[in-house]
N, C-alpha and C positions, 0 to 999 in steps of 0.2 A: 716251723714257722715260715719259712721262705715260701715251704712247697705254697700254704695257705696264701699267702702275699698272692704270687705266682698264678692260682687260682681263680685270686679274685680281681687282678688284673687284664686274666687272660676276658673271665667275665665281664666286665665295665670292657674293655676293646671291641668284644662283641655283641652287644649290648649297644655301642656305640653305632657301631657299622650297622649295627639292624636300624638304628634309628636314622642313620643315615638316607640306606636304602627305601626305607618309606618313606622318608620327607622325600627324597629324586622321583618318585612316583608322583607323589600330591603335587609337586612342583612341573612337572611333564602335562600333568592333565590340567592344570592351572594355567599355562601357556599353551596350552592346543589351540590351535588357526580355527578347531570347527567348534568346538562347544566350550572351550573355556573362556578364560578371562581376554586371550587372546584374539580372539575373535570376535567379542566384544570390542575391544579396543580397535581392531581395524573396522568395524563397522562404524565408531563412533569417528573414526579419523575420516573416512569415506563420506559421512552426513556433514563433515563440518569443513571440506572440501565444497559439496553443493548448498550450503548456506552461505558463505564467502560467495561463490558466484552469483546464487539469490539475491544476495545484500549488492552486491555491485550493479545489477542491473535493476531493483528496485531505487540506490541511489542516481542511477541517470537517466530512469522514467523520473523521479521527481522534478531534478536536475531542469529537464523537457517541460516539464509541466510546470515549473516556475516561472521557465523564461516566457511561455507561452501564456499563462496568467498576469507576468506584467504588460506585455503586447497587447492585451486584451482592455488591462486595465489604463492603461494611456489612454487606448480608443475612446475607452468610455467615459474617461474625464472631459476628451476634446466634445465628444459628444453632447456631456450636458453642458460645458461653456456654450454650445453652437445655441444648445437648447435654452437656455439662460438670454442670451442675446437675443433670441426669437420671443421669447415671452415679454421680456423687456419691448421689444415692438410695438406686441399687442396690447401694451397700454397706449401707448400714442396714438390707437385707431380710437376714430370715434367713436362713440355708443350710439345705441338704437334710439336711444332720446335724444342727442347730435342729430339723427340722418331725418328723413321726410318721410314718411307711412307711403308705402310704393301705391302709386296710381293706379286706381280701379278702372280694368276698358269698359270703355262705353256701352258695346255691344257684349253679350254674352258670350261663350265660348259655343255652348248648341243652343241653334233654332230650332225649334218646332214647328216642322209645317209638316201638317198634313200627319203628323204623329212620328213623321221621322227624325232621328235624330242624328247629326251630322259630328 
């Protein structure tokens, strides 16, 4: 009875170790730099390295472009106040029914003599 014990312990220990053995393999090729999971993972550490510097320099072109959109948009308020004021003006000018039908000259602008014309 022992020897059987003995037997079937020595089997489950190597049984054990074999299964050991395979998972250290699947585990080796699972963490491989070139085609496993591991090199995956530094690929994804390396893209998320240059999206982080991406992000930083699309946040200080906006950054640029904000402050340079309010600069803009100042000008263009003073502008139509200026525009405002000038329209405001042109009510105060007289109208063409106000002024006098401008004077027709006496003489025409070409004579005819002789069929030339000057």
């Amino acid at each position: 009875m022992d020897l059987v014990a003995d037997i079937l312990l020595g089997a489950g220990a190597f049984g054990a170790g074999l299964y050991c053995f395979v998972l250290s393999k699947r585990l080796n090729k699972f963490t491989d730099l070139e085609n496993g999971m591991g090199g995956a993972v530094a690929v994804l550490s390396s893209q998320v390295t240059e999206l982080h510097t991406a992000l930083d320099a699309a946040q200080n072109a906006a950054s640029n472009s904000s402050d340079s959109l309010q600069t803009l948009t100042e000008r263009a308020e003073d502008a139509a106040k200026r525009l405002e004021v000038m329209v405001a003006a042109l009510h105060d000018l007289p109208t063409q029914s106000d002024q006098k039908p401008p004077e027709v000259p006496a003489e025409p602008m070409f004579s005819r003599h002789n069929g030339d014309a000057r």
